[in-house]
py3Dmol code that shows the C-alpha trace and the ligand (Angstrom):
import py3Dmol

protein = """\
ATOM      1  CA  UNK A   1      84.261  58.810  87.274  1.00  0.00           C
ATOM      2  CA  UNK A   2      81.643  59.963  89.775  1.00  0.00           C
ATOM      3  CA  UNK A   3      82.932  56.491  91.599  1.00  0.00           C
ATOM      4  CA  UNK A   4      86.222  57.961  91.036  1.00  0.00           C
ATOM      5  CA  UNK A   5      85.413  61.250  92.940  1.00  0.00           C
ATOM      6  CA  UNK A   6      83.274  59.927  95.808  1.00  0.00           C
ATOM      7  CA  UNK A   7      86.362  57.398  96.318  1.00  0.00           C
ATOM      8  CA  UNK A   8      88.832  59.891  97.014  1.00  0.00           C
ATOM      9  CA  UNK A   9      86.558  62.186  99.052  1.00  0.00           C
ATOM     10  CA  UNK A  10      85.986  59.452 101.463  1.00  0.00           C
ATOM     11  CA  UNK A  11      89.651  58.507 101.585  1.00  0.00           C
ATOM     12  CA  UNK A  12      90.477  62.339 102.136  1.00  0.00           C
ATOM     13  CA  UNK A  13      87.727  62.168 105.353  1.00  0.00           C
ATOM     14  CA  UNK A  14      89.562  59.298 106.503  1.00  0.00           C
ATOM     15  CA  UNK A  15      92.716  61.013 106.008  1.00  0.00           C
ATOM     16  CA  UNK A  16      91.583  63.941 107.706  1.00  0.00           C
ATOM     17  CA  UNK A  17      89.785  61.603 110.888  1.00  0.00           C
ATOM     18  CA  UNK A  18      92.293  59.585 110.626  1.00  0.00           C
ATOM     19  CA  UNK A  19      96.056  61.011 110.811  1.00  0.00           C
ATOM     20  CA  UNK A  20      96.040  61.671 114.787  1.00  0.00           C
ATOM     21  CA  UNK A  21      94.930  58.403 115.814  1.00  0.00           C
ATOM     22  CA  UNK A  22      96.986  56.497 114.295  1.00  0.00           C
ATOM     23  CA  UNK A  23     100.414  58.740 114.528  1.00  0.00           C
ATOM     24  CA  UNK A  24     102.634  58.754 117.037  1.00  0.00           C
ATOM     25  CA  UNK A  25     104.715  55.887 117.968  1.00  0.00           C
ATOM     26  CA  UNK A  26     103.603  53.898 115.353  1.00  0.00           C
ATOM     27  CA  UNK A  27     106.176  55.189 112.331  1.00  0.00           C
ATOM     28  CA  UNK A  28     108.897  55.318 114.936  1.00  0.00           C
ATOM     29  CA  UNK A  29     108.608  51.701 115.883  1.00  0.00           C
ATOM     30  CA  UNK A  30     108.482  50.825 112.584  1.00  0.00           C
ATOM     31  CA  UNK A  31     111.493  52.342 111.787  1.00  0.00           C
ATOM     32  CA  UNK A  32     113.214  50.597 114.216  1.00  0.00           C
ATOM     33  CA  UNK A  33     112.527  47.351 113.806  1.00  0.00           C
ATOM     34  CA  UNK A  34     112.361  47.635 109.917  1.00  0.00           C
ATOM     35  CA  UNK A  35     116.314  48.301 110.377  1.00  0.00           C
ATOM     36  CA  UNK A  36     116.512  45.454 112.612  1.00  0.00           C
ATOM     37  CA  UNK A  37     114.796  43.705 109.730  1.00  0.00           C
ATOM     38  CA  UNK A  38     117.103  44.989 106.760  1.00  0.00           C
ATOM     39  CA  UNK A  39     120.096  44.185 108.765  1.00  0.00           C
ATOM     40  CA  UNK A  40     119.484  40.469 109.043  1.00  0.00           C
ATOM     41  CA  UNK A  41     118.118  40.413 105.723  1.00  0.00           C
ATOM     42  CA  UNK A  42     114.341  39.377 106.776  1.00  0.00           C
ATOM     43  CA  UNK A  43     112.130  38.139 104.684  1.00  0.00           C
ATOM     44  CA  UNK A  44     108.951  39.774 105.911  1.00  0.00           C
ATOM     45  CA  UNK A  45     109.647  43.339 105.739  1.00  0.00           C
ATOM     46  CA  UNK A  46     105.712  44.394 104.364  1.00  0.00           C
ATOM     47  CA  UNK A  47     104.474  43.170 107.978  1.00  0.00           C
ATOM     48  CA  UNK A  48     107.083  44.663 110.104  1.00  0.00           C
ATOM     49  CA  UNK A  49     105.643  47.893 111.041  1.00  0.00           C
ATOM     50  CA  UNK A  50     102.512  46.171 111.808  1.00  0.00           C
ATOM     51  CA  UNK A  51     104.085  43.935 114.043  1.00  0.00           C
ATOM     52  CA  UNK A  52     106.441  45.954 116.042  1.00  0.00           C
ATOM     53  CA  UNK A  53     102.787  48.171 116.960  1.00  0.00           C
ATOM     54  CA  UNK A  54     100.975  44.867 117.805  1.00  0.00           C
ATOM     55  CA  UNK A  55     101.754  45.532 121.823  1.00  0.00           C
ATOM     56  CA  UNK A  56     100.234  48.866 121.638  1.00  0.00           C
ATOM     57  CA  UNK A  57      97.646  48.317 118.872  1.00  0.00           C
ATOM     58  CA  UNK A  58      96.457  44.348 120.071  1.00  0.00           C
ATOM     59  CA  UNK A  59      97.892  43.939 123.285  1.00  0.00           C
ATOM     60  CA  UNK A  60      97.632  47.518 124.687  1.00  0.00           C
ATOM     61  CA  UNK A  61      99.034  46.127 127.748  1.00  0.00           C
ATOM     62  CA  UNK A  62      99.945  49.177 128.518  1.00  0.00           C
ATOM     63  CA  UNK A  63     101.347  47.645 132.182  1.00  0.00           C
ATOM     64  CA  UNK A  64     103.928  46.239 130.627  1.00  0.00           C
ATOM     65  CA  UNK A  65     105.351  48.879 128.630  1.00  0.00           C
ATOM     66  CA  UNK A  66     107.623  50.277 131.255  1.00  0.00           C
ATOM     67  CA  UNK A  67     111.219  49.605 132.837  1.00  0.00           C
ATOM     68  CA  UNK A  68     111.503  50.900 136.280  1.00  0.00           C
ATOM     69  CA  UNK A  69     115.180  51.295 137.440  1.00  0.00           C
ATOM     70  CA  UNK A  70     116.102  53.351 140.790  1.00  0.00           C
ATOM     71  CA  UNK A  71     119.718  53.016 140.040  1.00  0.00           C
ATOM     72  CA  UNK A  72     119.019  55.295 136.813  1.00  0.00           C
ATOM     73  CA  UNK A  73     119.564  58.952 136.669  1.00  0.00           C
ATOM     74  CA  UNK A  74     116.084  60.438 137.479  1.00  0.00           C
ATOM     75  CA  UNK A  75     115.503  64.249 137.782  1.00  0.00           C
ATOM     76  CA  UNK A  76     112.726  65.500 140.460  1.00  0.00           C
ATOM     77  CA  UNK A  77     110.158  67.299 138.681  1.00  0.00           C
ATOM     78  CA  UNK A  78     106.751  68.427 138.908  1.00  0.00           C
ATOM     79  CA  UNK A  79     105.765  66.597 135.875  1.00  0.00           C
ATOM     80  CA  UNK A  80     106.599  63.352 136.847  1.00  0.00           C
ATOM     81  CA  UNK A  81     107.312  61.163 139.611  1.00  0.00           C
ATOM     82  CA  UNK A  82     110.820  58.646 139.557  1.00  0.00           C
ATOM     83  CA  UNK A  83     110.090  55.328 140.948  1.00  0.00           C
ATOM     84  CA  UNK A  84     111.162  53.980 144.088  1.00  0.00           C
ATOM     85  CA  UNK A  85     111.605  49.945 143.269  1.00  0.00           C
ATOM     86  CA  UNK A  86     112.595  47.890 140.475  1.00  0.00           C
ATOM     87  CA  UNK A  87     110.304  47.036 137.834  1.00  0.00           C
ATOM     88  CA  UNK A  88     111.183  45.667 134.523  1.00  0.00           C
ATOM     89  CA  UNK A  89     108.148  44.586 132.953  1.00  0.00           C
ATOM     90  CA  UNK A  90     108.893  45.322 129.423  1.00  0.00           C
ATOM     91  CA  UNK A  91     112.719  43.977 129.543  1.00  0.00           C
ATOM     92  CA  UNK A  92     110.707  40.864 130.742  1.00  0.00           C
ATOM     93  CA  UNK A  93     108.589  40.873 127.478  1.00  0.00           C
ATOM     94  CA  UNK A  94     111.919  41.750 125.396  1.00  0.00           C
ATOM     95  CA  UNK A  95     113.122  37.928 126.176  1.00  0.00           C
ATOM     96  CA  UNK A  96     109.990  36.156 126.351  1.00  0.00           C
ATOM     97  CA  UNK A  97     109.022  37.115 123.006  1.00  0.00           C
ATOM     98  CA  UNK A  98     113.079  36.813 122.090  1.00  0.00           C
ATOM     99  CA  UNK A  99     112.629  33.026 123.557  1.00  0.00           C
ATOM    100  CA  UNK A 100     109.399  32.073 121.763  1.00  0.00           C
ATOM    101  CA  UNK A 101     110.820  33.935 118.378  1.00  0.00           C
ATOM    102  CA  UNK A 102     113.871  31.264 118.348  1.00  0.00           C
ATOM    103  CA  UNK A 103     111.534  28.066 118.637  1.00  0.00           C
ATOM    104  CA  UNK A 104     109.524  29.709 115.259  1.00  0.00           C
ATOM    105  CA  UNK A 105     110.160  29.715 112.081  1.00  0.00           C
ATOM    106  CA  UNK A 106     109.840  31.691 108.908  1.00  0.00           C
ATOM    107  CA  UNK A 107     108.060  34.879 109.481  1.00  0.00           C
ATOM    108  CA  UNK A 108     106.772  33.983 112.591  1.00  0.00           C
ATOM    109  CA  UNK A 109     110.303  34.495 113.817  1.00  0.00           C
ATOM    110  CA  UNK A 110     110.069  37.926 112.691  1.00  0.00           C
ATOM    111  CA  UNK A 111     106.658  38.596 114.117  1.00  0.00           C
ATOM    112  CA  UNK A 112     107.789  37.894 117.574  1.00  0.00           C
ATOM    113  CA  UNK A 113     110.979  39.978 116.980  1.00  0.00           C
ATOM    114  CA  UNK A 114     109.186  42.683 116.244  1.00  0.00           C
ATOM    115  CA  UNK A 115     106.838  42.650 118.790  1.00  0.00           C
ATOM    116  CA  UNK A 116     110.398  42.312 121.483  1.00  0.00           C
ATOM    117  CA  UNK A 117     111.602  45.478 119.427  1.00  0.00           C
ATOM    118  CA  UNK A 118     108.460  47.566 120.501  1.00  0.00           C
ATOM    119  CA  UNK A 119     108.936  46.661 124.217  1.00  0.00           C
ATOM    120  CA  UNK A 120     112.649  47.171 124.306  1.00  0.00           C
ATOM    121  CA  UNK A 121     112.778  50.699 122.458  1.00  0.00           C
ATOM    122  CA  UNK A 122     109.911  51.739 125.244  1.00  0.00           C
ATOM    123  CA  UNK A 123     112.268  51.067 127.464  1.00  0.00           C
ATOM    124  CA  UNK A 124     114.892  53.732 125.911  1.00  0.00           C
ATOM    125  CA  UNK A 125     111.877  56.247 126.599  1.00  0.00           C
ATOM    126  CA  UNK A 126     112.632  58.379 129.435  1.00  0.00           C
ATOM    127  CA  UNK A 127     108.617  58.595 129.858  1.00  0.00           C
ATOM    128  CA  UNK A 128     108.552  54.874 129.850  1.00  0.00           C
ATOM    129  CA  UNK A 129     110.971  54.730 132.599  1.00  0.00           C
ATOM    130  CA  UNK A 130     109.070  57.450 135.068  1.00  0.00           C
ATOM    131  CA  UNK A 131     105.617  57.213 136.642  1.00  0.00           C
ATOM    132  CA  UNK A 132     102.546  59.492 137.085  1.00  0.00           C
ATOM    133  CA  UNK A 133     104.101  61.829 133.845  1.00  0.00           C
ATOM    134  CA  UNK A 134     101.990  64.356 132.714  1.00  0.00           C
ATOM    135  CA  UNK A 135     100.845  62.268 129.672  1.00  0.00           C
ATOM    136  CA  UNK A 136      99.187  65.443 127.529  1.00  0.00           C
ATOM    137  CA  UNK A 137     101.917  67.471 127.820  1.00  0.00           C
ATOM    138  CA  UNK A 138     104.888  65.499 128.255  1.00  0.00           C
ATOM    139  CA  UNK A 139     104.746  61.981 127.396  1.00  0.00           C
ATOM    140  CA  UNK A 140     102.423  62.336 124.334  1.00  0.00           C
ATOM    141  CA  UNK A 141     103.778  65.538 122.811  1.00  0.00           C
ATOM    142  CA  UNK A 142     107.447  63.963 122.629  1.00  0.00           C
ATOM    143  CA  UNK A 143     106.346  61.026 120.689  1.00  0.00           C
ATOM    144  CA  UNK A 144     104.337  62.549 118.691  1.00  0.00           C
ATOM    145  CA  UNK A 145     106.804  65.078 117.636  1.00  0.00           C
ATOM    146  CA  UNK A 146     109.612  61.814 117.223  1.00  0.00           C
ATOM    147  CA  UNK A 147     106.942  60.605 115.050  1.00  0.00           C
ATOM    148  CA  UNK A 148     106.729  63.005 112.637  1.00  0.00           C
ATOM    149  CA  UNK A 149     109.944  63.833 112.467  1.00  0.00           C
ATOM    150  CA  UNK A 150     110.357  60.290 111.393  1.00  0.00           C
ATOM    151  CA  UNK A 151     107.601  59.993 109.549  1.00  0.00           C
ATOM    152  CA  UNK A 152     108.694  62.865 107.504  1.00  0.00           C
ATOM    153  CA  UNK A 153     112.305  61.017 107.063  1.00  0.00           C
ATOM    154  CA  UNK A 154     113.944  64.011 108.569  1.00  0.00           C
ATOM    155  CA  UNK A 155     117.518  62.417 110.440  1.00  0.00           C
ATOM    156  CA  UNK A 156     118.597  66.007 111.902  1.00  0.00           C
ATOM    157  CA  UNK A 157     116.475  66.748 114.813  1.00  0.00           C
ATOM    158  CA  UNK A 158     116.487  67.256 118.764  1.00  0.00           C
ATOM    159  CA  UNK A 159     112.988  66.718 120.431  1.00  0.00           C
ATOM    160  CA  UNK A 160     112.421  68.210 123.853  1.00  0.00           C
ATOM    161  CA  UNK A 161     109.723  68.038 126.213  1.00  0.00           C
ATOM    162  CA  UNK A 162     108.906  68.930 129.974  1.00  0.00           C
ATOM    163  CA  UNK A 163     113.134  69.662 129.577  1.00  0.00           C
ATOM    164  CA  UNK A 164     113.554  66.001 128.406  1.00  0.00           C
ATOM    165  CA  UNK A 165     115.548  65.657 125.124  1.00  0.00           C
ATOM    166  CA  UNK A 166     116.184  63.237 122.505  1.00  0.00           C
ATOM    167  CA  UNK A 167     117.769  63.644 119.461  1.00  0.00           C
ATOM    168  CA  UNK A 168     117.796  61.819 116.215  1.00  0.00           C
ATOM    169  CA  UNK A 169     121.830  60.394 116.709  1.00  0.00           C
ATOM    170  CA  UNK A 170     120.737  58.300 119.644  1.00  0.00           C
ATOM    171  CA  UNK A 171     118.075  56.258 117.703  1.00  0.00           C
ATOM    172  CA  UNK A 172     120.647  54.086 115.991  1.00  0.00           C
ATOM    173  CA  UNK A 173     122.832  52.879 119.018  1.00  0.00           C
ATOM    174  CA  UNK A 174     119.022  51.331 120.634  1.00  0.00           C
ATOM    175  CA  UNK A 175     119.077  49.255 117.414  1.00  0.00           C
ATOM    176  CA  UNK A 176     122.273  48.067 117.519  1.00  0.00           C
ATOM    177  CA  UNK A 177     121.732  47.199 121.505  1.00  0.00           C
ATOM    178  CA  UNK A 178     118.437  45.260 120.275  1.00  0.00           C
ATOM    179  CA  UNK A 179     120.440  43.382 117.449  1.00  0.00           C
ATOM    180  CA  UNK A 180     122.962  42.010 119.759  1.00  0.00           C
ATOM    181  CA  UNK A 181     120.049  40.250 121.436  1.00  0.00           C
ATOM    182  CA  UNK A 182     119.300  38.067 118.691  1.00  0.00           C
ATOM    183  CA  UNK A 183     122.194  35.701 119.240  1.00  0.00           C
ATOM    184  CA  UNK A 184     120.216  33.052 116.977  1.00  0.00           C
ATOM    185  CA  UNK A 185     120.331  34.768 113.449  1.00  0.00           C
ATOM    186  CA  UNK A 186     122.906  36.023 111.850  1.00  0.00           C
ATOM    187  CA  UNK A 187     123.591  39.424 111.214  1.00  0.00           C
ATOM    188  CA  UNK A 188     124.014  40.639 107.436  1.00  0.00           C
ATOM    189  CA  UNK A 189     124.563  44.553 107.257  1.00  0.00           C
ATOM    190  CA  UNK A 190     124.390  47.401 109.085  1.00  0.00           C
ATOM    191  CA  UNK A 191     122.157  50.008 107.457  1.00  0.00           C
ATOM    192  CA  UNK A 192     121.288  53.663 108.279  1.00  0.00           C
ATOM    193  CA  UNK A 193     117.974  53.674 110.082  1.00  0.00           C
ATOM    194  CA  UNK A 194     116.088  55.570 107.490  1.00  0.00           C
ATOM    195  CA  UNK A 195     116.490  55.120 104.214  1.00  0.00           C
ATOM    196  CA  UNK A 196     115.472  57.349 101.241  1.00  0.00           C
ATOM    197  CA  UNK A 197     112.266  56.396  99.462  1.00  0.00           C
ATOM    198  CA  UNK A 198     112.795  56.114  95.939  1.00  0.00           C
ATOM    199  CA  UNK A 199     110.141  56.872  93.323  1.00  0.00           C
ATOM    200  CA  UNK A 200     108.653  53.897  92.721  1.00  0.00           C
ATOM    201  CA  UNK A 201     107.888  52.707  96.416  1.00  0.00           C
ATOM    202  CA  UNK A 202     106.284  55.991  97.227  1.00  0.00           C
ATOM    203  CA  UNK A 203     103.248  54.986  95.843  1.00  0.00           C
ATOM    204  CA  UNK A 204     103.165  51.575  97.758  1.00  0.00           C
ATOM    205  CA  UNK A 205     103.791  53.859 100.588  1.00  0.00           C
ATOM    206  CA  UNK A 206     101.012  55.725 100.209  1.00  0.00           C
ATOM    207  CA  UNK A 207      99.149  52.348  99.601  1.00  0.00           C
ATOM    208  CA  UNK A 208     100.361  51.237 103.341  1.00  0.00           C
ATOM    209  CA  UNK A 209     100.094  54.349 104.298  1.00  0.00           C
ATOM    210  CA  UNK A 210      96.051  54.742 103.473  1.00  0.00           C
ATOM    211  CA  UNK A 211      95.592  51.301 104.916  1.00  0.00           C
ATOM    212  CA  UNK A 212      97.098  51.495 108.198  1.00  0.00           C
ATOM    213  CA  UNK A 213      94.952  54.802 108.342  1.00  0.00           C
ATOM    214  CA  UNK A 214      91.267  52.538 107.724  1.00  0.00           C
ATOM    215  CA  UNK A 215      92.857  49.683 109.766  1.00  0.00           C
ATOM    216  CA  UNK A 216      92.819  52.130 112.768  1.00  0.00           C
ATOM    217  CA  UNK A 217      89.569  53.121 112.136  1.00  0.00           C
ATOM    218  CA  UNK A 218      87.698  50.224 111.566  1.00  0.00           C
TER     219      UNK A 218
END
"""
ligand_1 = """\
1
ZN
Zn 104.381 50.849 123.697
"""
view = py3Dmol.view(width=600, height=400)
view.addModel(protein, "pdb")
view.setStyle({"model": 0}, {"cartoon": {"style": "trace"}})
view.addModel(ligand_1, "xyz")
view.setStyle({"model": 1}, {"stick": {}})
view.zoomTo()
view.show()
């Protein structure tokens, strides 16, 4: 019992250290690509959130997470600056890791799906697609605000920041954009991109949920 109790007060601390480290983007890419996932009927859905973070949480290329395009609509602002030449690093990553995913098999497929699916929804970021953003209170407090709304399974929302919106409707079309890249597999359904957690998974949630939270720590 006294196990039992000293236990759960460290997983509370870690709870409590951990929760805004390892937020933002991470439960929005995984939502994304776990649809991608359910609608080709994958195999490997308990890894898919950890893959589609591995560019930011492995890789943290951060150079590459960016599309540049100067024929793009592109405000003037004082919070950020719109570029002035053509750069599409993460587009590039999209189809490498597209290309090496088709050679794999099994799960390894998936893995380098997933890891596409994180570079090609930063690209539908409008702070992804702009340079020298105010990252505190632009960049950062939109995806952390996507985040939670996501996190929290909430599908009626409008995020905006530095007068930059998103809302929850335009999540969906991305996906389907993303799944008509993967001309190799086969499509199976079309499901809505979050799904209600039923009883029984919530604890397994809780179980990914606490270990995601010590993976970022340690
Ligand atoms: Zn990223």
């Amino acid at each position: 019992m006294r196990f039992f109790v000293f236990g759960m007060s460290v997983l509370i601390g870690l709870m409590v250290i951990g929760s805004p480290a390892s937020a933002w983007w991470n439960d929005t890419h995984g939502a994304l690509a776990e649809k991608v996932c359910r609608d080709f009927n994958c195999s490997c859905m308990n890894e898919i959130i950890e893959w589609s973070n591995i560019p930011d949480d492995k890789f943290k290329d951060m150079i590459n997470h960016h599309d540049y395009d100067i024929n793009k609509d592109c405000p003037e602002s004082r919070y950020w600056r719109c570029p002035t030449e053509n750069d599409f690093k993460a587009s590039q990553k999209v189809q490498e890791f597209l290309d090496t995913a088709e050679q794999e098999e099994d799960c390894s497929v998936w893995k380098n799906i997933a890891i596409a699916s994180h570079y090609f929804f930063d690209t539908k970021v409008f702070w992804h697609n702009v340079q020298d953003e105010d990252y505190f209170e632009c960049h950062k407090e939109f995806e952390e605000q996507v985040n939670s709304f996501i996190f929290e399974k909430d599908t009626d929302w409008t995020v905006c920041s530095c007068g930059i919106c998103v809302n929850y409707d335009e999540l969906t079309p991305w996906v389907l954009e993303f799944e008509d890249k993967i001309g190799f597999l086969d499509k199976v359904y079309d499901t809505t991109l979050i799904v209600e957690i039923e009883e029984t998974t919530l604890f397994e949630q809780f179980i990914v949920w606490v270990k995601r939270i010590i993976g970022s720590i340690f």
